[in-house]
Backbone atoms as SQL, in Angstrom:
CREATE TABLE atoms (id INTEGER PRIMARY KEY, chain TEXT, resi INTEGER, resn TEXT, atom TEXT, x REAL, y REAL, z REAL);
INSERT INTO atoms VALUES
  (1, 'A', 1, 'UNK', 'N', 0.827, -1.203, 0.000),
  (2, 'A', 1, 'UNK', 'CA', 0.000, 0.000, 0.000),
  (3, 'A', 1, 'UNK', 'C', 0.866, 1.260, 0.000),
  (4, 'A', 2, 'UNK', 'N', 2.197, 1.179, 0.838),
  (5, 'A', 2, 'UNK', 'CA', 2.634, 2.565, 0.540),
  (6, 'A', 2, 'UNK', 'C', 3.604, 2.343, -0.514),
  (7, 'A', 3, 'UNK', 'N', 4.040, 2.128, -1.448),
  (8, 'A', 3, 'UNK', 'CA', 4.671, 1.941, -2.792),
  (9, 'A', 3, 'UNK', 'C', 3.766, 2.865, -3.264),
  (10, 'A', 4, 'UNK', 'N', 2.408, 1.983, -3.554),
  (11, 'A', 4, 'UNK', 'CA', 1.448, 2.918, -4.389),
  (12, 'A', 4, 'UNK', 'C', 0.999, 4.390, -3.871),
  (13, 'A', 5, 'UNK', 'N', 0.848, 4.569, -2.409),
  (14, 'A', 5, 'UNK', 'CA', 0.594, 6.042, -2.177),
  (15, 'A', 5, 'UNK', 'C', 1.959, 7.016, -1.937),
  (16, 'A', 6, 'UNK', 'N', 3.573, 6.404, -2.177),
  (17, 'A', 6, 'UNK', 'CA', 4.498, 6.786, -2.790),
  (18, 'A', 6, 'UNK', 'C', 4.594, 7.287, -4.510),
  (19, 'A', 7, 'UNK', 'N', 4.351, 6.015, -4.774),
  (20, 'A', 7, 'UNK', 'CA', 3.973, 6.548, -6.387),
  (21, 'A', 7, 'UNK', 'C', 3.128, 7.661, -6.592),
  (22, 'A', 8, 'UNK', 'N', 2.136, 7.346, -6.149),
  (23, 'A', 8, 'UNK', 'CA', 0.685, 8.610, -6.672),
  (24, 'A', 8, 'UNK', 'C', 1.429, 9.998, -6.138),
  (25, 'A', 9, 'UNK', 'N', 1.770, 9.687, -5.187),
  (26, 'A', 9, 'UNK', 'CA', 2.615, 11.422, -4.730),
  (27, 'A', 9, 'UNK', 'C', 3.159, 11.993, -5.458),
  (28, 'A', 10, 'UNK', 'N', 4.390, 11.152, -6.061),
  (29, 'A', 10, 'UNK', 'CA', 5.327, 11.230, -6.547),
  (30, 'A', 10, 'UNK', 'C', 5.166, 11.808, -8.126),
  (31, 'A', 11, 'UNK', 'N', 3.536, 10.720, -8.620),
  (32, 'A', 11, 'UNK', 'CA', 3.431, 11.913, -9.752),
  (33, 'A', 11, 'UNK', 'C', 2.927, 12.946, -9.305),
  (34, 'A', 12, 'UNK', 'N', 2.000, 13.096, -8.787),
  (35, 'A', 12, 'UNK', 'CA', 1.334, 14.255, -8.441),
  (36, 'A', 12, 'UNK', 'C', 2.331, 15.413, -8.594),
  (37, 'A', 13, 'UNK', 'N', 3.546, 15.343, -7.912),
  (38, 'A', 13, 'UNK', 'CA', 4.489, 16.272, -8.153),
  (39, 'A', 13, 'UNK', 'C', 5.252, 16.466, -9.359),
  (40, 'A', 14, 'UNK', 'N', 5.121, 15.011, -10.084),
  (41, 'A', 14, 'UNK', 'CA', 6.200, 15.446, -11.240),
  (42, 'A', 14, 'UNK', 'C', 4.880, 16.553, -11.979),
  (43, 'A', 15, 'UNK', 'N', 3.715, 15.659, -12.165),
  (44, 'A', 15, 'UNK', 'CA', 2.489, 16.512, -12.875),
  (45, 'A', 15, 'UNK', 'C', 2.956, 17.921, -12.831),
  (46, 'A', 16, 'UNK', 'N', 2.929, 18.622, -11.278),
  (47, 'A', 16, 'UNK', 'CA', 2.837, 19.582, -11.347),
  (48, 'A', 16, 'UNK', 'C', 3.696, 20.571, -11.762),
  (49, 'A', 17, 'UNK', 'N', 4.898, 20.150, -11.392),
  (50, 'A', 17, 'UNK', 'CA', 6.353, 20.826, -11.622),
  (51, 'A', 17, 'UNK', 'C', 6.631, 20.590, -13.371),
  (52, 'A', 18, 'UNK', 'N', 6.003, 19.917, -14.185),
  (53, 'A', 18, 'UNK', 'CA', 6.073, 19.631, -15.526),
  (54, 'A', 18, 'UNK', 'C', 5.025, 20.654, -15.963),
  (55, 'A', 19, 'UNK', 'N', 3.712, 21.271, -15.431),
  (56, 'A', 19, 'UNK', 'CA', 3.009, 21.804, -15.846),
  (57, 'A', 19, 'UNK', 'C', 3.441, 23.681, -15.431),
  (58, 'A', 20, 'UNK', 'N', 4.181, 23.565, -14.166),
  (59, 'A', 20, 'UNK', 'CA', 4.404, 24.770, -14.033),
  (60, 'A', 20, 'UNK', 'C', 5.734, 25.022, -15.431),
  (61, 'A', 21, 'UNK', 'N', 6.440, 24.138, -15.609),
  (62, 'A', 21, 'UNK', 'CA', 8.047, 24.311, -16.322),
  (63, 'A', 21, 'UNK', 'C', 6.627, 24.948, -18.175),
  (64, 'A', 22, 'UNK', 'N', 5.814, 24.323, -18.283),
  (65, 'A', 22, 'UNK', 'CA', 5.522, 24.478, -19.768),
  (66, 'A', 22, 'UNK', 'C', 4.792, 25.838, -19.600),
  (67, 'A', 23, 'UNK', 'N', 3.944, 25.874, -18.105),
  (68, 'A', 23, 'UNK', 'CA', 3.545, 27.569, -18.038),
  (69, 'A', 23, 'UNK', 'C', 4.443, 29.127, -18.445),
  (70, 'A', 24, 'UNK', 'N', 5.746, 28.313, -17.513),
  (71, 'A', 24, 'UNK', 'CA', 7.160, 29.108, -17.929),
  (72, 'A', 24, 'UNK', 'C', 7.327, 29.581, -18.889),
  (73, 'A', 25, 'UNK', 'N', 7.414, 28.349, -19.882),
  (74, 'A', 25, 'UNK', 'CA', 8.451, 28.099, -21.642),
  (75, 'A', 25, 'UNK', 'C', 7.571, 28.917, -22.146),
  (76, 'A', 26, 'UNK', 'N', 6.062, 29.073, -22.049),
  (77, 'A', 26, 'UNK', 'CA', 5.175, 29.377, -22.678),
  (78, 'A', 26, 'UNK', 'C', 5.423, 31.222, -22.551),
  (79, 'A', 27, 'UNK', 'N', 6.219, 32.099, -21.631),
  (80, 'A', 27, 'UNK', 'CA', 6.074, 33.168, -21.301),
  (81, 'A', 27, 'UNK', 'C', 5.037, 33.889, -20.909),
  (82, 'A', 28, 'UNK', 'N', 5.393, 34.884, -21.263),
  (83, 'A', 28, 'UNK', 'CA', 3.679, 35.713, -20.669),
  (84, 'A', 28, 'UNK', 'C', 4.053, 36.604, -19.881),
  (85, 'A', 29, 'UNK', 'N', 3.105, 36.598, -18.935),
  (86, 'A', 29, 'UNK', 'CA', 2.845, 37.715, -18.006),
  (87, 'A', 29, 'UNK', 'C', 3.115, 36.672, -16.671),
  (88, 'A', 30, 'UNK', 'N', 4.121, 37.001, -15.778),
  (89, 'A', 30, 'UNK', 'CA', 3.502, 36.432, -14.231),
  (90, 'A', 30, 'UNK', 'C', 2.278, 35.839, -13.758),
  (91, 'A', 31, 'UNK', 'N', 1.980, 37.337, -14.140),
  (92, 'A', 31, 'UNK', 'CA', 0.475, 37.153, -13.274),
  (93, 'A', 31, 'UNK', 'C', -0.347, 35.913, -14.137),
  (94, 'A', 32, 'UNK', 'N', -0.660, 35.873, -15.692),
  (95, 'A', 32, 'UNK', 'CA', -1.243, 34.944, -15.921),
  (96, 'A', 32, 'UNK', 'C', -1.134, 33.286, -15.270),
  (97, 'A', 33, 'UNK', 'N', 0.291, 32.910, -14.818),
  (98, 'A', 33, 'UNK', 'CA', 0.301, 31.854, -14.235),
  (99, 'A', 33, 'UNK', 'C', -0.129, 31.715, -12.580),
  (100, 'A', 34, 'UNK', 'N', -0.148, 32.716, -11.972),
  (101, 'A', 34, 'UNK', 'CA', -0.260, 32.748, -10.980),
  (102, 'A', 34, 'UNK', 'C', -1.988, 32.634, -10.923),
  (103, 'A', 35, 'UNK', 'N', -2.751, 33.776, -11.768),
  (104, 'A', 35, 'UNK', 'CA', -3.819, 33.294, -11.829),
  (105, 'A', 35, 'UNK', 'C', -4.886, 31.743, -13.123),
  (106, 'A', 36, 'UNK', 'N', -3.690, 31.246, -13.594),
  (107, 'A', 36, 'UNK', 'CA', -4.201, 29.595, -13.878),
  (108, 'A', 36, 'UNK', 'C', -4.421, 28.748, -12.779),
  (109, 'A', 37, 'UNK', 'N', -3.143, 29.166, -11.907),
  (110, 'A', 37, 'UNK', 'CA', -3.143, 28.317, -10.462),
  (111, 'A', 37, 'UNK', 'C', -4.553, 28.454, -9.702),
  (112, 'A', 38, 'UNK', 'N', -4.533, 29.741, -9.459),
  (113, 'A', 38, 'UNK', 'CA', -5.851, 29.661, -8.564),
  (114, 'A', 38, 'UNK', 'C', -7.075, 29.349, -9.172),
  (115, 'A', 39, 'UNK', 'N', -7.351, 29.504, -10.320),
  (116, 'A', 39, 'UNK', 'CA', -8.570, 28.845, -11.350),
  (117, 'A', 39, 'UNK', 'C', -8.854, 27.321, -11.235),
  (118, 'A', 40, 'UNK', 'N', -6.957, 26.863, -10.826),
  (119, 'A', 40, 'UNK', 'CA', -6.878, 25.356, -10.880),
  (120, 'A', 40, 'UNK', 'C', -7.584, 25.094, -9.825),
  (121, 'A', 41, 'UNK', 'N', -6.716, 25.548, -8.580),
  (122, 'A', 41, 'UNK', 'CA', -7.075, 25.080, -6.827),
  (123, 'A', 41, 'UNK', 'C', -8.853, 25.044, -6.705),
  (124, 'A', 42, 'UNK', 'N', -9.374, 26.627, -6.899),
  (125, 'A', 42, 'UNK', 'CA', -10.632, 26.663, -7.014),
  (126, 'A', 42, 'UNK', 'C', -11.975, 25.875, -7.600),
  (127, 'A', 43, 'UNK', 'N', -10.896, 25.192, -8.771),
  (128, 'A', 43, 'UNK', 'CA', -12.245, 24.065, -9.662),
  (129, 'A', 43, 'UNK', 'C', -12.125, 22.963, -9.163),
  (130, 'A', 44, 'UNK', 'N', -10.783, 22.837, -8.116),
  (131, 'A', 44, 'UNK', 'CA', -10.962, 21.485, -7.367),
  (132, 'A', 44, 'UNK', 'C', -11.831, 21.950, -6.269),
  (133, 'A', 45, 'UNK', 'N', -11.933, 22.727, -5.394),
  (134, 'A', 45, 'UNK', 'CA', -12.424, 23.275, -4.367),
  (135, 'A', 45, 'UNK', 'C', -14.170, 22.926, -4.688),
  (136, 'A', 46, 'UNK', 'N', -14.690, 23.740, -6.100),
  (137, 'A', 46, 'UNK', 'CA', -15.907, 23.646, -5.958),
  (138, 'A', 46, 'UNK', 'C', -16.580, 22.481, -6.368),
  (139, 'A', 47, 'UNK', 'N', -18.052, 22.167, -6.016),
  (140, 'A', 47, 'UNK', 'CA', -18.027, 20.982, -6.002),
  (141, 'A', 47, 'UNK', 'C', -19.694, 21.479, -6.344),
  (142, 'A', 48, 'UNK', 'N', -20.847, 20.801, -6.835),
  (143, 'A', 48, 'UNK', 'CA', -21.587, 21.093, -7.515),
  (144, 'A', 48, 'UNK', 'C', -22.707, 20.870, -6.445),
  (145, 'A', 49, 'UNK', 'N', -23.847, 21.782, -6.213),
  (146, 'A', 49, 'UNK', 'CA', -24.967, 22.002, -5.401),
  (147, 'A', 49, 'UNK', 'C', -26.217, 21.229, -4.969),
  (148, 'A', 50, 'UNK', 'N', -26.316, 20.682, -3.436),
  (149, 'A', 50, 'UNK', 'CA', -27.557, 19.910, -3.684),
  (150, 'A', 50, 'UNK', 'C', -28.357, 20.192, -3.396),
  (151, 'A', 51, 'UNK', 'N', -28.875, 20.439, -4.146),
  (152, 'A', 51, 'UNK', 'CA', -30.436, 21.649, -4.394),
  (153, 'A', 51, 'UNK', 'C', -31.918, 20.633, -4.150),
  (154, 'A', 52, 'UNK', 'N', -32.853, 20.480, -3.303),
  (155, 'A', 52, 'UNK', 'CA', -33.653, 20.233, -3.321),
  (156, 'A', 52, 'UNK', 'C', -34.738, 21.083, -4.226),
  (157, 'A', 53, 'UNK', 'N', -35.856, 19.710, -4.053),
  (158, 'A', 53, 'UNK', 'CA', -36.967, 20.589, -5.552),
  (159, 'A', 53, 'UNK', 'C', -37.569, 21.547, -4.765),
  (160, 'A', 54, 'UNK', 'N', -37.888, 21.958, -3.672),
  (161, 'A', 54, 'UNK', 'CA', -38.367, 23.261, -2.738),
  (162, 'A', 54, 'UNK', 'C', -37.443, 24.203, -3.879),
  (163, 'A', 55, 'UNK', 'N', -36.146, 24.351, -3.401),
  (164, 'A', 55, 'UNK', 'CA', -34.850, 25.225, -3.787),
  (165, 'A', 55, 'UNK', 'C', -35.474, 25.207, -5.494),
  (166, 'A', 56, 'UNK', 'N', -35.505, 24.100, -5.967),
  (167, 'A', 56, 'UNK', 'CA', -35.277, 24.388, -7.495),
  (168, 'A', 56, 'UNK', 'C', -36.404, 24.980, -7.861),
  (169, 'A', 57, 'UNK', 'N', -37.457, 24.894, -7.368),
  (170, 'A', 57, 'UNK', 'CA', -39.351, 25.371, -7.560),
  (171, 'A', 57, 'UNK', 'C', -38.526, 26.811, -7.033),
  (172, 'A', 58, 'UNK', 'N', -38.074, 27.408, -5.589),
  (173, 'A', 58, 'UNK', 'CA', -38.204, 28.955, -5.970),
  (174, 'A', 58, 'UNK', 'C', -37.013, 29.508, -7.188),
  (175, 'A', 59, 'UNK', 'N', -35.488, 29.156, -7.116),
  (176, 'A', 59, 'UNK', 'CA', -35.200, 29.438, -8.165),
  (177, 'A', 59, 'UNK', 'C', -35.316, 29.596, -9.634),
  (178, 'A', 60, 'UNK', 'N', -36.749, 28.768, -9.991),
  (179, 'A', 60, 'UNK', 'CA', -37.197, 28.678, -11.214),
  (180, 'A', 60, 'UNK', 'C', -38.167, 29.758, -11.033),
  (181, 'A', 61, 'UNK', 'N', -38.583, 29.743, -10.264),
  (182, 'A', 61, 'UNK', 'CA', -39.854, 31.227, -10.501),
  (183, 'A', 61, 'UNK', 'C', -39.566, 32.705, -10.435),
  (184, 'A', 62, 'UNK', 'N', -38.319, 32.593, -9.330),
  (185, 'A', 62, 'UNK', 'CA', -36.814, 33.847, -9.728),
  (186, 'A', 62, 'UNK', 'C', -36.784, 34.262, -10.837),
  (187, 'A', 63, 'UNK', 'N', -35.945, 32.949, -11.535),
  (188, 'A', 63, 'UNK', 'CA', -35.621, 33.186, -12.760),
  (189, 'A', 63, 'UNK', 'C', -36.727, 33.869, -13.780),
  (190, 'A', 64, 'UNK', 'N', -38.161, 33.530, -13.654),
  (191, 'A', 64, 'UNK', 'CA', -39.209, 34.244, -14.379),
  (192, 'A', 64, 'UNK', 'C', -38.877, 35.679, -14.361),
  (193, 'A', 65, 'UNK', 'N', -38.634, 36.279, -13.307),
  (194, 'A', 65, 'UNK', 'CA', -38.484, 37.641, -13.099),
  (195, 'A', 65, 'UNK', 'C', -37.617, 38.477, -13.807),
  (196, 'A', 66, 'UNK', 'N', -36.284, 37.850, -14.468),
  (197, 'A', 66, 'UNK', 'CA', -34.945, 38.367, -14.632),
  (198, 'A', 66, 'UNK', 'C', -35.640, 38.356, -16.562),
  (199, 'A', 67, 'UNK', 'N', -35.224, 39.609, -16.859),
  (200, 'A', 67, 'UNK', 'CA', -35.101, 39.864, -18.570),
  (201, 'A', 67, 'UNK', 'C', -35.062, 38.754, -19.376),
  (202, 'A', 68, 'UNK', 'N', -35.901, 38.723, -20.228),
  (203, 'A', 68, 'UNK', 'CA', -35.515, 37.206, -21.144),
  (204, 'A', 68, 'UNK', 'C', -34.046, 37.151, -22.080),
  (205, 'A', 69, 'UNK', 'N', -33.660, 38.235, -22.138),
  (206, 'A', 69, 'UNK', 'CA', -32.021, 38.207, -22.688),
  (207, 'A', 69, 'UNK', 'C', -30.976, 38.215, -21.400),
  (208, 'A', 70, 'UNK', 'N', -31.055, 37.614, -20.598),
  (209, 'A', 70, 'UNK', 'CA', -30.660, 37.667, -18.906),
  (210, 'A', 70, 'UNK', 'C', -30.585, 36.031, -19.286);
């Protein structure tokens, strides 16, 4: 068992350090890599809503309210 949760680490890091090196090569701006990162962290972070049909019945009748090009 720890071989394999050695391994998985182990890419995990090459992953990342291979993805930061091509962010690099690629140039740019700083800031653009700095903000890919947090786009990254964040889409792991969020995680998708469990909305009961109460919730989805008032958000749908909300939504009636808002401009039809909205």
């Amino acid at each position: 068992m720890l071989p394999v949760m050695i391994l998985s680490i182990g890419y995990l890091i090459l992953r990342q350090a291979l993805q930061l090196i091509i962010l690099l090569a690629r140039g740019g701006d700083t800031n653009a890599v700095v903000l890919r990162h947090q786009v990254a962290v964040l889409r792991r972070q969020v995680r998708r809503l469990d909305l009961e049909p109460a919730d989805r019945a008032v958000l749908a009748s909300l939504s009636r309210l808002l401009p039809r090009t909205r």
